[in-house]
C-alpha positions in Angstrom: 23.9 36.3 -21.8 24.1 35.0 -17.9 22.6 32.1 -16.4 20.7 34.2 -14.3 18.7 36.7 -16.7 15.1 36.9 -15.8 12.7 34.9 -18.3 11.1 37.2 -21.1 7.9 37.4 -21.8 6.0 33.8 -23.1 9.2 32.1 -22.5 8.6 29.0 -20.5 10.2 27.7 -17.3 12.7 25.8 -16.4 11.4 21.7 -16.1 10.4 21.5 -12.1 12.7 18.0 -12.2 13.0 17.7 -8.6 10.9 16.5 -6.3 8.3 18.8 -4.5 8.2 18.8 -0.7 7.0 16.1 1.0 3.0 16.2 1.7 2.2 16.2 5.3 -0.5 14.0 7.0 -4.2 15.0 6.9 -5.6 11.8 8.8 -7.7 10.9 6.0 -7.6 7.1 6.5 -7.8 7.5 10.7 -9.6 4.1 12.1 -8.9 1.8 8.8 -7.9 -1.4 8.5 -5.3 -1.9 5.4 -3.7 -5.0 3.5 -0.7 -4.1 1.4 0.8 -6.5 -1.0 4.3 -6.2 -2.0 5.0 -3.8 0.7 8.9 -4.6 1.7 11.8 -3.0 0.0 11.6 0.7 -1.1 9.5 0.8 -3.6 5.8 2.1 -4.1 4.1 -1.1 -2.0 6.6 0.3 0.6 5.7 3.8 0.2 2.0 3.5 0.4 2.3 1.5 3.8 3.9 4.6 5.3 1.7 7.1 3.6 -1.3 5.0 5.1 0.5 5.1 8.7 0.9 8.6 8.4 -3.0 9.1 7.2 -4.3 7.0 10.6 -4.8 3.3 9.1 -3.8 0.0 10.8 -1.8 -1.7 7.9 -0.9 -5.6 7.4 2.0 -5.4 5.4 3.2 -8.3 3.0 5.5 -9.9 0.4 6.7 -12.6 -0.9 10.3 -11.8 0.3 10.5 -12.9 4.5 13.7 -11.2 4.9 12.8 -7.7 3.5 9.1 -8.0 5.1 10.7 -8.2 8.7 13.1 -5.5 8.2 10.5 -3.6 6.7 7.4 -4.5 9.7 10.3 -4.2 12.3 11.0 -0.1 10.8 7.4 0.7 10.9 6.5 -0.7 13.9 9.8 1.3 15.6 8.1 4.8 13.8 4.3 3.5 14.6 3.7 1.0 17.0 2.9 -2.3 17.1 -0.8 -2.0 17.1 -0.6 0.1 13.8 1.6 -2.8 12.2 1.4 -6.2 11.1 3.3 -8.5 8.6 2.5 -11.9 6.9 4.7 -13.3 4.0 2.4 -14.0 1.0 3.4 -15.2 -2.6 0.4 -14.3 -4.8 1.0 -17.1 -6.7 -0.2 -19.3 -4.1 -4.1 -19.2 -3.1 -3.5 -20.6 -0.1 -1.1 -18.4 1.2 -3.5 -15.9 -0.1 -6.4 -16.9 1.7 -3.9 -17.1 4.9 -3.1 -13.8 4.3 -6.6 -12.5 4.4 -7.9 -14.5 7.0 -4.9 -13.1 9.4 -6.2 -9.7 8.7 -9.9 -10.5 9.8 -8.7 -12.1 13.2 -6.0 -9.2 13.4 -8.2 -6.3 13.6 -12.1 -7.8 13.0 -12.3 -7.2 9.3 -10.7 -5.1 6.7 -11.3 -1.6 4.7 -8.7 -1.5 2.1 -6.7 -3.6 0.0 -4.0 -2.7 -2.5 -3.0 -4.9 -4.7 1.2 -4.1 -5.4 2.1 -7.2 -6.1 3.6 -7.5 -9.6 6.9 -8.9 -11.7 8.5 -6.9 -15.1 11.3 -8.0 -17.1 12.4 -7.3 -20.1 12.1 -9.8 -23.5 11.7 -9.6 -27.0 8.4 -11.6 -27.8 10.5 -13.6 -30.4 12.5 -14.7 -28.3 10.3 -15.1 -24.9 10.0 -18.9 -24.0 6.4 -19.9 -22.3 8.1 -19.4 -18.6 8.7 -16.3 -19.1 5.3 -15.3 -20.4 3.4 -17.5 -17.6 5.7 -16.2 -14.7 4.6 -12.3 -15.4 1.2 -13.1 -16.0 0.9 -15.5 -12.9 2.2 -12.5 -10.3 0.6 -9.3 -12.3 -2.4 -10.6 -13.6 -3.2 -13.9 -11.7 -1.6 -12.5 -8.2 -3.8 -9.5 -8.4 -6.9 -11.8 -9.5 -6.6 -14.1 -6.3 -6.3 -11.1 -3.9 -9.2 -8.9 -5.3 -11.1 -12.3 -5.6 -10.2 -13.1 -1.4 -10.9 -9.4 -1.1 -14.1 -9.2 -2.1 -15.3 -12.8 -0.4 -14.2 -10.8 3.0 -16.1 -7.4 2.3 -19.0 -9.9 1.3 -19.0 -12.0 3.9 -18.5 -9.0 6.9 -21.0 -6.8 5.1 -18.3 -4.1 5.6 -17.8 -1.6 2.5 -14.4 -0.6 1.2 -12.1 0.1 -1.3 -9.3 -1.9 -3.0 -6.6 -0.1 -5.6 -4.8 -1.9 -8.2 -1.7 -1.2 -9.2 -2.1 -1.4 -12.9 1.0 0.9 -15.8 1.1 2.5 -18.3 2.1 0.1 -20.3 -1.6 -1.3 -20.2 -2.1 1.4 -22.9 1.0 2.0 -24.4 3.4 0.0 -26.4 7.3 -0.6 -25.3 9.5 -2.9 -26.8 10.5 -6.2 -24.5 7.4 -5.4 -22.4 4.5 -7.6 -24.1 4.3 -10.3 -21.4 3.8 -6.9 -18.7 2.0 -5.0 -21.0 -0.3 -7.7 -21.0 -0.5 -8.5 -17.5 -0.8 -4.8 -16.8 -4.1 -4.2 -19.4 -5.5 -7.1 -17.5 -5.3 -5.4 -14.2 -7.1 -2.6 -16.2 -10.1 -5.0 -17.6 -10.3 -6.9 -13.7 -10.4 -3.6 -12.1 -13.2 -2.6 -14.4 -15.2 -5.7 -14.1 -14.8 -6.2 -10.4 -16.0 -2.9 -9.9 -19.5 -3.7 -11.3 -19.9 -6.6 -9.3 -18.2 -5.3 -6.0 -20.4 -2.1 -6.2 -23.3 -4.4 -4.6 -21.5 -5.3 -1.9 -20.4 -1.2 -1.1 -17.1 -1.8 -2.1 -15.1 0.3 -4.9 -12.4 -0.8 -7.2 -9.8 1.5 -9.3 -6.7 1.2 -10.1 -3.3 3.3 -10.9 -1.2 3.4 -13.7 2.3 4.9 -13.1 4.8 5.8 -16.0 8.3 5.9 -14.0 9.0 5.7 -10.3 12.4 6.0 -8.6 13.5 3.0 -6.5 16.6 0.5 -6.1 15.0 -2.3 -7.4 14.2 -0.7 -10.7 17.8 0.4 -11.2 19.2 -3.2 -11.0 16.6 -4.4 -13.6 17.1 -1.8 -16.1 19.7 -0.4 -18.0 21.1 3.2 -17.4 20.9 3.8 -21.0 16.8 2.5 -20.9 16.4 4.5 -17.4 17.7 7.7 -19.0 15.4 7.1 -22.3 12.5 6.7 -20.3 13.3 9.8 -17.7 13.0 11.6 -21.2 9.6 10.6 -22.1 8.7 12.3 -18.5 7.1 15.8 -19.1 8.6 16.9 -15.5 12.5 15.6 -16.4 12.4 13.1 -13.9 11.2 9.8 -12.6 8.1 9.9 -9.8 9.4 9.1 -6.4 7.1 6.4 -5.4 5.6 8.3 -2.6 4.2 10.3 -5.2 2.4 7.4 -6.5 1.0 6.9 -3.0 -0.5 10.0 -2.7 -2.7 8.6 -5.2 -3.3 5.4 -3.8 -4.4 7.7 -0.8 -7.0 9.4 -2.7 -8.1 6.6 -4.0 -9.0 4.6 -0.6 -10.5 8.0 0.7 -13.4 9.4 1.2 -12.7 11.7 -1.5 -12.9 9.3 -4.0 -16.1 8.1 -3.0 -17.9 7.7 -6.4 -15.2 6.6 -8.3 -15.2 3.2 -9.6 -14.0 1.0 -12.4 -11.5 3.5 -12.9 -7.4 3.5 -13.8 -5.9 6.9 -12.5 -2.6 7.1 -14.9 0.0 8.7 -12.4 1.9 9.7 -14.7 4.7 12.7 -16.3 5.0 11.1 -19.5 4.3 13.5 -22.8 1.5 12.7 -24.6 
């Protein structure tokens, strides 16, 4: 038998575990205003800034982390232009660097069209041995973080009259069960229920809320938090053989601020390989 037979008849493919090809640009967000939380670094907060760039928006980047937002503005600005980019530092955990944050955007550019909530904090604990810190420090950046921003997100759209869109960044692990996880797991379901509720009450001011729940997505910070041996467990559970990259994840984000998702609401969008 050689490795390069052709496949019988009924006999299934090999796994497609590498990335597809890049998706090129089709100016779906051209003229919009953007707010990114948690957008330094290389992860998806990162890669939905550039897939917005590429799609036309103007975006305000920020993060908690001053260091990698300037590094981060300072790249995009180089690719895009000054005009297309701005950057604020913002800890979620603090409502009035929140409300800074928000505010900056509305004298920036006159008012905003997006938001996307990024900002959020995993670690890994069993509940029996997870001290209240612990359990208030995830729930105060997932859960509480993405609370104060949808909150100062909808008191903008309100006040401007302008409709738009905010995405969530909710898991998978709001639905499914992991060991170590229940303090995110939590915090994650909870971005679920606030996108839901939100979305009923934003829907009178023209503005939609969803959310997405990735399984796995590729990117240096989650290597240093996780194990090789848990990395390669959960690559397994992934029906494609391999982690998202987090661009992929952006694609949806995309989607979600577009027009093309104009009567969708109240919804989690599970980005997501994993086997059912």
């Amino acid at each position: 038998m050689t490795e390069n037979r052709e496949r019988g008849a009924g006999e299934a493919a090999p796994l497609p575990n590498r990335p597809p090809a890049y998706i090129p640009a089709h100016g779906l967000l051209a003229g919009r205003t953007a707010v990114i939380t948690a957008a330094a670094g290389a992860g998806i907060g990162a890669a939905t800034a550039r897939r917005f760039l590429e799609e036309g928006a103007r975006v305000l980047v920020s993060d908690a982390h001053t260091r990698r937002l300037t590094e981060a503005a300072r790249a995009l600005t180089e690719e895009f232009g000054g005009d297309a980019v701005g950057a604020r530092p913002c800890d979620v955990t603090d409502e009035t660097q929140v409300r800074a944050l928000f505010t900056a955007a509305a004298e920036r550019h006159g008012g905003l069209d997006i938001v996307v909530n990024n900002a959020g904090l995993g670690g890994t604990t069993p509940l029996v041995d997870m001290d209240d810190d612990q359990w208030h420090r995830i729930l105060d950046v997932t859960l509480n973080g993405t609370f104060r921003c949808v909150r100062a997100a909808l008191r903008a759209f309100r006040a401007t009259g302008r409709p738009g869109v905010i995405v969530n960044n909710s898991s998978v692990l709001g639905w499914r069960a992991q060991a170590g996880q229940a303090h995110y797991a939590a915090a994650k379901a909870g971005v679920m229920a606030l996108t839901r509720c939100a979305a009923v009450e934003a829907a009178a001011y023209g503005v939609r809320v969803n959310a997405v729940a990735p399984s796995l997505a590729r990117h240096p910070h989650l290597v240093k938090v996780t194990t090789p041996e848990l990395l390669a467990e959960l690559t397994a559970r992934e029906a494609f053989g391999r982690p998202a990259e987090p661009w992929e994840v952006a694609n949806t984000i995309v989607f979600l601020a577009s027009d093309y998702a104009s009567y969708l609401t109240g919804e989690t969008l599970s980005v997501s390989g994993q086997r059912a």
